[in-house]
C-alpha positions in Angstrom: 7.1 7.2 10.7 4.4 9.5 8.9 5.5 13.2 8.2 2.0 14.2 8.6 2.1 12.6 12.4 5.6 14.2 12.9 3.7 17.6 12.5 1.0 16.4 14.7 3.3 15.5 17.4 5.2 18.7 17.3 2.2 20.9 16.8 0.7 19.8 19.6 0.1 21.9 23.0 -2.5 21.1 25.2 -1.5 16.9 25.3 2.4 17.0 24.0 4.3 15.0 26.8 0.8 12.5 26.7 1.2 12.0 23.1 4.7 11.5 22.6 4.4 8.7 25.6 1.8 7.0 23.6 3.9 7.3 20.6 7.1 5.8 21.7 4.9 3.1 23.8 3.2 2.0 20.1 6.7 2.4 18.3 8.7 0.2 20.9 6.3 -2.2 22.2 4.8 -3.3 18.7 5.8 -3.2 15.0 2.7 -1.1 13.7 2.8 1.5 10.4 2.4 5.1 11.6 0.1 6.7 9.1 -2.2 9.4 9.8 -6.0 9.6 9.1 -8.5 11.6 10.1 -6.4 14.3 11.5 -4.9 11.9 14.1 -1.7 9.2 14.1 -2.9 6.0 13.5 -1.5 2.5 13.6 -2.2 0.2 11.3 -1.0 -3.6 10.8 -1.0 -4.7 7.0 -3.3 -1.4 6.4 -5.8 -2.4 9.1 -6.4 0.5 11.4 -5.6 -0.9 14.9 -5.5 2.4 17.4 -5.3 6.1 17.1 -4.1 8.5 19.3 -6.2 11.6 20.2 -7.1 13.7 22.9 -10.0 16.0 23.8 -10.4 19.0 26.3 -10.3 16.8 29.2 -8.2 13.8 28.2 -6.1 11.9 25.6 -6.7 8.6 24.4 -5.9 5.9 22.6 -8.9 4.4 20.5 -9.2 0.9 19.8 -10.9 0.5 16.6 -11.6 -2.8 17.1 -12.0 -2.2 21.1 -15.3 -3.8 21.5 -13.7 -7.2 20.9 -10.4 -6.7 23.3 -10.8 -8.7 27.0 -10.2 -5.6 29.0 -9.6 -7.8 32.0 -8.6 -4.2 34.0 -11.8 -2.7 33.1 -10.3 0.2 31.8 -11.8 0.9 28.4 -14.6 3.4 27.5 -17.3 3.1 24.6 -17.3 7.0 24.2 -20.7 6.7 23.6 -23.7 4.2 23.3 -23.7 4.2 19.4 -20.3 3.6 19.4 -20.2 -0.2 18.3 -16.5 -1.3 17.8 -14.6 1.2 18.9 -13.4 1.7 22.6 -11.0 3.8 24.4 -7.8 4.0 27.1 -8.2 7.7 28.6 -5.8 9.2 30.4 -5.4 13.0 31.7 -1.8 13.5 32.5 2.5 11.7 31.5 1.8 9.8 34.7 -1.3 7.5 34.2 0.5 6.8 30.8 4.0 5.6 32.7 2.0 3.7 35.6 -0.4 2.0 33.0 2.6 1.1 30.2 2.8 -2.8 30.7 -1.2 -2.2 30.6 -1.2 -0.5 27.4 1.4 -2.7 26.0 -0.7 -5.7 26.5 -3.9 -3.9 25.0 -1.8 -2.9 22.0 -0.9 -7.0 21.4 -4.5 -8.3 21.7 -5.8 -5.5 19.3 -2.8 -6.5 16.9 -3.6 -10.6 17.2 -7.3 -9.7 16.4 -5.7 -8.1 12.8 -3.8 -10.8 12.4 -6.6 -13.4 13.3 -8.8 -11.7 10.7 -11.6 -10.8 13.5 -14.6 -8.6 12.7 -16.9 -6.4 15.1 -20.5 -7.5 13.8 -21.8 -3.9 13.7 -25.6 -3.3 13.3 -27.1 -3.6 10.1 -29.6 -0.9 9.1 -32.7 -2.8 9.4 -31.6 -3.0 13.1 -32.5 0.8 12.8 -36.5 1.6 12.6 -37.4 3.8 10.4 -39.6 6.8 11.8 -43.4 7.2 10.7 -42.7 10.8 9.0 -39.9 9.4 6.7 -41.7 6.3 6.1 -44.1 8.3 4.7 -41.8 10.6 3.1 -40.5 7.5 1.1 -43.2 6.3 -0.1 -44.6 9.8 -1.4 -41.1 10.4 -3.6 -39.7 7.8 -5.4 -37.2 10.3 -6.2 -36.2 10.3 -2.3 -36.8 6.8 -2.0 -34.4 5.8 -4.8 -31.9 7.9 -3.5 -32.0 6.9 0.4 -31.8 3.5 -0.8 -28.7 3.8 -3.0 -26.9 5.8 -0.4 -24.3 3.0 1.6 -25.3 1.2 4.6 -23.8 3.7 6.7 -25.5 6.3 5.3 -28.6 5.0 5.6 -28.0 4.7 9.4 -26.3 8.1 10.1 -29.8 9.3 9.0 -31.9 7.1 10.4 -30.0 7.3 13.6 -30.3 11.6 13.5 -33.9 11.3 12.2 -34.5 9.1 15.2 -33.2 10.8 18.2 -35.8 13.7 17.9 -38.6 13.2 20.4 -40.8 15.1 18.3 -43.0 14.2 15.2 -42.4 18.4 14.4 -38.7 18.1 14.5 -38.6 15.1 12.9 -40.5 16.9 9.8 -37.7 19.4 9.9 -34.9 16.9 9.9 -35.9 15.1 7.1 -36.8 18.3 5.1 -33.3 19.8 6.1 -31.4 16.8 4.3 -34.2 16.0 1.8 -31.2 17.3 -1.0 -28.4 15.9 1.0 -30.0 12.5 0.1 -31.0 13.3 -3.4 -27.0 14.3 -3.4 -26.3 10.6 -2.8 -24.7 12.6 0.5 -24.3 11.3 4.2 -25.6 13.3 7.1 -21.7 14.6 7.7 -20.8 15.8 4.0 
């Protein structure tokens, strides 16, 4: 077990009985690393992330990284939000939905850890998949400066930004967007750094 986690576990107020449920569930039912990342406990199998436990103002999950490729013949998981590509979740909002739904979650937990062990991959969009809007188009093609930078920045990157540049209905806003990272991308930074 992960010290880091332990002081998760006993830091935690809002979702303690929720998370220590999930916790034994993952410890007993499976033979998954406790590690922690990204300020949460995560499982991993052979250093593969498989789940992570978190919880928000109205629930706790557990989040399935690879989630988009699990059966869920009960119909229970949740893409948190339509961008999400692989991940999915199991929400729950109180100790009991946890004890009722154990066999459930225990089975969820195998099928994530055979699609480790099977070596499967969520084919996740690439970022021609993401159009690139008229203003930063012409943006690019104006700076070479900006356009050898946007270019070297990872595939991920290169989404997050298209993605955020994207979602502004208006050509105005879009202007400011792209101005308001224009150094962030000569930075070789992502929208999030």
């Amino acid at each position: 077990m992960s010290t880091q986690a332990d002081r998760f576990f006993e830091g935690s107020k809002k979702w303690n009985e929720e998370y220590n449920l999930l916790r034994e569930i993952i410890l007993e039912s499976t033979l998954l690393e406790e590690d922690y990342k990204w300020m949460h406990p995560c499982y991993t199998y052979q250093e593969k992330n498989v789940v992570l436990i978190h919880g928000f103002k109205e629930y706790c999950a557990l989040l399935f990284h690879k989630g988009a490729l699990l059966k869920d013949s009960n119909q229970i998981l949740i893409q948190q939000t339509e961008n999400v590509q692989s991940g999915r979740q199991l929400r729950f909002t109180n100790a009991e939905q946890i004890i009722a739904q154990r066999t459930i979650i225990e089975e969820y937990l195998q099928e994530a850890i055979k699609l480790e062990k099977d070596g499967k991959k969520v084919v996740l969009k690439s970022v021609s998949d993401y159009p690139v809007p008229e203003e930063f188009q012409k943006a690019l093609e104006e700076d070479q400066e900006l356009n050898k930078a946007f270019y070297s920045l990872t595939p991920g990157r290169q989404k997050g930004y298209l993605f955020y540049f994207n979602q502004a209905k208006q050509s105005k806003t879009r202007e400011t967007r792209i101005e308001k990272y224009y150094q962030n991308i000569l930075d070789g930074k992502g929208i999030d750094d």
